[in-house]
Each structure stands twice: as C-alpha cells, then as structure tokens.
C-alpha positions in Angstrom: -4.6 4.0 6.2 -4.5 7.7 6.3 -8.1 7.9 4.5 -9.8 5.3 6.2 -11.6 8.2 7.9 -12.3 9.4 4.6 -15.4 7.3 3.0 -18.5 8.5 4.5 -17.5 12.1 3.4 -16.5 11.3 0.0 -19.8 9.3 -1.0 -22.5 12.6 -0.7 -20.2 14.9 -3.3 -19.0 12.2 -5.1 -23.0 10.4 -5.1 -21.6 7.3 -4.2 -23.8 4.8 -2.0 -22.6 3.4 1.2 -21.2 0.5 -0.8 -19.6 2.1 -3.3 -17.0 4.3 -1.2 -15.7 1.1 0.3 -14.9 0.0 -3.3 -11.8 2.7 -3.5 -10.1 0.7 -0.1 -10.8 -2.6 -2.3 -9.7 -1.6 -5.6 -6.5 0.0 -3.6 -5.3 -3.2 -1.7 -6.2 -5.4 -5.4 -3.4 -2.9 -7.3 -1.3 -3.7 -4.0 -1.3 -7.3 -4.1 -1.7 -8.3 -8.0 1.7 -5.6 -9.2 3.8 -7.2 -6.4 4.8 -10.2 -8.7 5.8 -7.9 -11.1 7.9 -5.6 -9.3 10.3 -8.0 -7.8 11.7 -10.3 -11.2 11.5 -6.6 -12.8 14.2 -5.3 -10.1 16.2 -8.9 -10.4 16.7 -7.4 -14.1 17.3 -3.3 -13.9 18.1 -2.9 -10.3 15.8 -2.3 -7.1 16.7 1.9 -7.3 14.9 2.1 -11.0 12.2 0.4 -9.8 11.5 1.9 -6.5 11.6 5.6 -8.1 8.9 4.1 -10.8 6.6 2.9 -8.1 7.0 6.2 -6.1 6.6 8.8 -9.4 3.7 6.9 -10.0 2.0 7.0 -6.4 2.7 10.9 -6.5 0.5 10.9 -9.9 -2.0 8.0 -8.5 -2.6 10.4 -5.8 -3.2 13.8 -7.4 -5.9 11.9 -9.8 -7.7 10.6 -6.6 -7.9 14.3 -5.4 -9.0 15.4 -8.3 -11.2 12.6 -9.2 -15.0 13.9 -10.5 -16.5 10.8 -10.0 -16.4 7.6 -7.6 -15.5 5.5 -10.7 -12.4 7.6 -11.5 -11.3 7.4 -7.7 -11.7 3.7 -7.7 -9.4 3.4 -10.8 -6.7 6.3 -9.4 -6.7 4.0 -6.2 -6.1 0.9 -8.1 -3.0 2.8 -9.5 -2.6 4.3 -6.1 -2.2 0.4 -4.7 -0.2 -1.2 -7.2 2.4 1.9 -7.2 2.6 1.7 -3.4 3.7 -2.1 -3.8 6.7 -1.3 -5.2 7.7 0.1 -1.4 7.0 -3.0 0.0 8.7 -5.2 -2.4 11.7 -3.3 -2.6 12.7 -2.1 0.8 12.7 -6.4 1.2 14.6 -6.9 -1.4 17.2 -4.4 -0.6 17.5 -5.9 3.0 18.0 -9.4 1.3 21.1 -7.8 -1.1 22.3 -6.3 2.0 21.8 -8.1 5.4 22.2 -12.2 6.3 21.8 -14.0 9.1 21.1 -12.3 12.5 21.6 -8.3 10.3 18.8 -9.8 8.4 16.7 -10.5 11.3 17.4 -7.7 13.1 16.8 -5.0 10.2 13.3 -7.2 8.9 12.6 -6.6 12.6 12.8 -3.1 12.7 11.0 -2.7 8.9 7.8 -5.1 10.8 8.0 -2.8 14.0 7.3 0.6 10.8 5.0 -1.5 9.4 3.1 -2.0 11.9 2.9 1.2 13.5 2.0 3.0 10.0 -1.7 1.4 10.4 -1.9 3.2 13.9 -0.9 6.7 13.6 -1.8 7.5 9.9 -6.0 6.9 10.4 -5.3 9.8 13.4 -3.3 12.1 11.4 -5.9 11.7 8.4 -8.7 12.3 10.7 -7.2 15.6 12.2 -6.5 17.3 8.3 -10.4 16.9 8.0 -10.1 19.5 10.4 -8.7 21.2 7.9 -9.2 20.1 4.9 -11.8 17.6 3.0 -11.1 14.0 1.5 -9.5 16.1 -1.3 -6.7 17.2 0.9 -6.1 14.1 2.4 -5.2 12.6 -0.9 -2.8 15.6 -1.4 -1.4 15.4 1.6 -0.4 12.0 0.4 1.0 13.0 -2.6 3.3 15.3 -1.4 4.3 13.0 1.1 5.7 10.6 -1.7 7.4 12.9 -3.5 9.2 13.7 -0.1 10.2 10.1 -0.3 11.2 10.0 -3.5 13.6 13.2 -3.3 14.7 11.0 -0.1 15.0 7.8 -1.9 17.0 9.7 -4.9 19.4 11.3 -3.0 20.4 9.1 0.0 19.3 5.7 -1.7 22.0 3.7 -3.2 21.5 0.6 -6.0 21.9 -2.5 -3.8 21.8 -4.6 -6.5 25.0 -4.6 -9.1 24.7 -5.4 -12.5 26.8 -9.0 -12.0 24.4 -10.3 -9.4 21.3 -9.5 -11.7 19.7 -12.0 -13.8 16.7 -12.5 -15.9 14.8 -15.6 -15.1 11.9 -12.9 -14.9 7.9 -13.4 -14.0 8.3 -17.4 -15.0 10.8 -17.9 -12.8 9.0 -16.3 -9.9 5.4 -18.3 -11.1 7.6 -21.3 -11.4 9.1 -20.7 -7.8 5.5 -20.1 -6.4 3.7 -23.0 -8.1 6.6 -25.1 -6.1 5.9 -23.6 -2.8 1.8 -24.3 -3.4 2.6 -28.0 -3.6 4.0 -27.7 -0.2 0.8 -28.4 2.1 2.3 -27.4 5.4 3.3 -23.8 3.8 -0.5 -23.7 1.9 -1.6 -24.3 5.7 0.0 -21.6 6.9 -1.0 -18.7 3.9 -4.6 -19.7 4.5 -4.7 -19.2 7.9 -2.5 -16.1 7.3 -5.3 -14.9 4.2 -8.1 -15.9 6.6 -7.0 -13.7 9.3 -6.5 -10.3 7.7 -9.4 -10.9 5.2 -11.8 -10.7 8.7 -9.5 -7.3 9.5 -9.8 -6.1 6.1 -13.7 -6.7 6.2 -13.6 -4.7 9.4 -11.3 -1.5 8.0 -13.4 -1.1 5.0 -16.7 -1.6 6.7 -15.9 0.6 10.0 -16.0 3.8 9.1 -19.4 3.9 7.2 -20.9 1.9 10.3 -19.4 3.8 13.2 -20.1 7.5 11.5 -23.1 6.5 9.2 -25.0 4.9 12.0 -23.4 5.5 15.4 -22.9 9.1 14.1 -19.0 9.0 15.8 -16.6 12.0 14.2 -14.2 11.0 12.1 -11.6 12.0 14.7 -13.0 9.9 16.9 -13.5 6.8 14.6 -9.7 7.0 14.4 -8.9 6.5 17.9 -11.2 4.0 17.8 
C-alpha cells in the first residue's frame, strides 16, 4: 500500500507502458496469496519464530532488489518475492494468536490484529505519497526495507516461539490440501469465499488501476491521489 502512489512515476524511467506498471501490484499480491499454504504446515513442523524471521529476511532482500531493479521485468519478479515473503506476517501473527489465545482472548486479540489490518491500507498510501516529496519510487522501496528489518530486530528480540516442539506435527502441505479440499465440498462456506473473492477482486481492480487513471489522466499529485 505504501507504493500505490508509486506506478505512474516508475513507468517513464523504467519504459514501462501504462499496463505494465500495474503488473508489479499483481505479481505482488500473486507471491502473497500462492506462499500462504506453504508457510503455515511449514511452521506446524519448525515452529512459527523460524518461519516468521525467514519471511521477514527475505522481504528486507525482496525490497532492496525492487529499488534497485533496472528494468520493469526485474521489479515485477522482486515484487513477486516481495509478496510471498510478506505472507509469512500474515500467516504467522494468526497462528501465534491460535497457540496462544481461546475463546473470548481469541476474539478479542483477532479483533485488535483486524482493527491494524485495516488501518495499514489507509495511512501507508499517505506516508508513501509524502517520501515522493523527498525521494523517487526508489526510496519508497527502501523505505520499506528498512522498515522490515526494524521488525525483524523487533520480532528477534521481543518475539517468543509460541509453538513447542511437543505440540508440533508433520502432517505438512497434504494435510492442509486435504483439509481445504474438505471445506470446498462445503457449499454454504464455497458461497461465502466467492462472494468474499468477488468483493475485493472489484477493490483490487480499483487500487491497481487508480493511480495511473487519477494522475495519468485527471493529472491529480500523487499526494493528492492518496487522500483520495
């Protein structure tokens, strides 16, 4: 979200067409959803602290090669890496709140980790707009790198393994296929993903086509495209 404000500069030095800079926001949120079946069975097997400083080393690295990408094909792949890195967050922080929490502490703490997630998409497009006061696409990028190693210093030192070695287990990736292929025979719960899927695929249409629209065409700042 921080560099949704980002595309319309990135395609003239990069020589990307209007399409093809809303391809790094696509390849991003395809590494994000595809690596979240691996990251879960994974944690079930080594622990969720292993895993978590994985997926944050390698959004540090992800995001140094996108601001130092030479090319919009080499941003789209660092993206993709970018994406499926960042998963690992999500996954995680959900699975530690399920080794941890039950009942109403359950509710109450996936609560407050909704109320973060849902505020993230508001403020970061602002704060990535005002660095291009600053700084180029470039910076954004490294803005965001240094912003995960922060976490991951955070997540090293404060973070303990929630998951003990005699509650793991290793049914692994078939288990989890196994368990989704059950809930996919459940019509009222396939009901409920599509209209779910349906729903952020129109906002997802919208946050990858917006900013090229609204500063290509009705020649808004990027500062202002944020607010908007």
């Amino acid at each position: 979200d921080m560099s949704l404000a980002s595309p319309p500069a990135l395609g003239r030095p990069l020589g990307a067409p209007a399409a093809g800079v809303q391809l790094p926001l696509s390849a991003f949120l395809l590494g994000f959803a595809v690596v979240q079946f691996v990251y879960g069975p994974v944690s079930d097997v080594v622990g969720r602290r292993p895993v978590l400083m994985f997926g944050l080393g390698l959004f540090v690295a992800a995001s140094v090669a996108c601001a130092l990408s030479p090319s919009i094909t080499t941003l789209v792949a660092a993206r993709f890496v970018q994406g499926a890195a960042g998963a690992a967050g999500l996954v995680i922080a959900r699975a530690v709140a399920r080794d941890r929490y039950e009942g109403v502490a359950m509710i109450r703490f996936m609560a407050s980790l909704a109320m973060i997630s849902g505020l993230a998409p508001i403020v970061a497009p602002v704060l990535g707009a005002q660095l291009l006061h600053v700084t180029d696409w470039r910076g954004t990028f490294a803005v965001l790198a240094a912003l995960g190693a922060v976490l991951a210093l955070l997540a090293a030192l404060a973070l303990e393994e929630s998951l003990p070695p005699e509650r793991r287990h290793r049914g692994g990736l078939a288990t989890t296929l196994g368990a989704i292929g059950g809930l996919l025979r459940e019509g009222r719960f396939v009901g409920y993903v599509l209209t779910s899927t349906f729903a952020f695929g129109a906002l997802f249409a919208y946050v990858s086509g917006s900013s090229t629209v609204l500063q290509e065409v009705y020649r808004v700042s990027p500062q202002t495209y944020s607010l908007l």
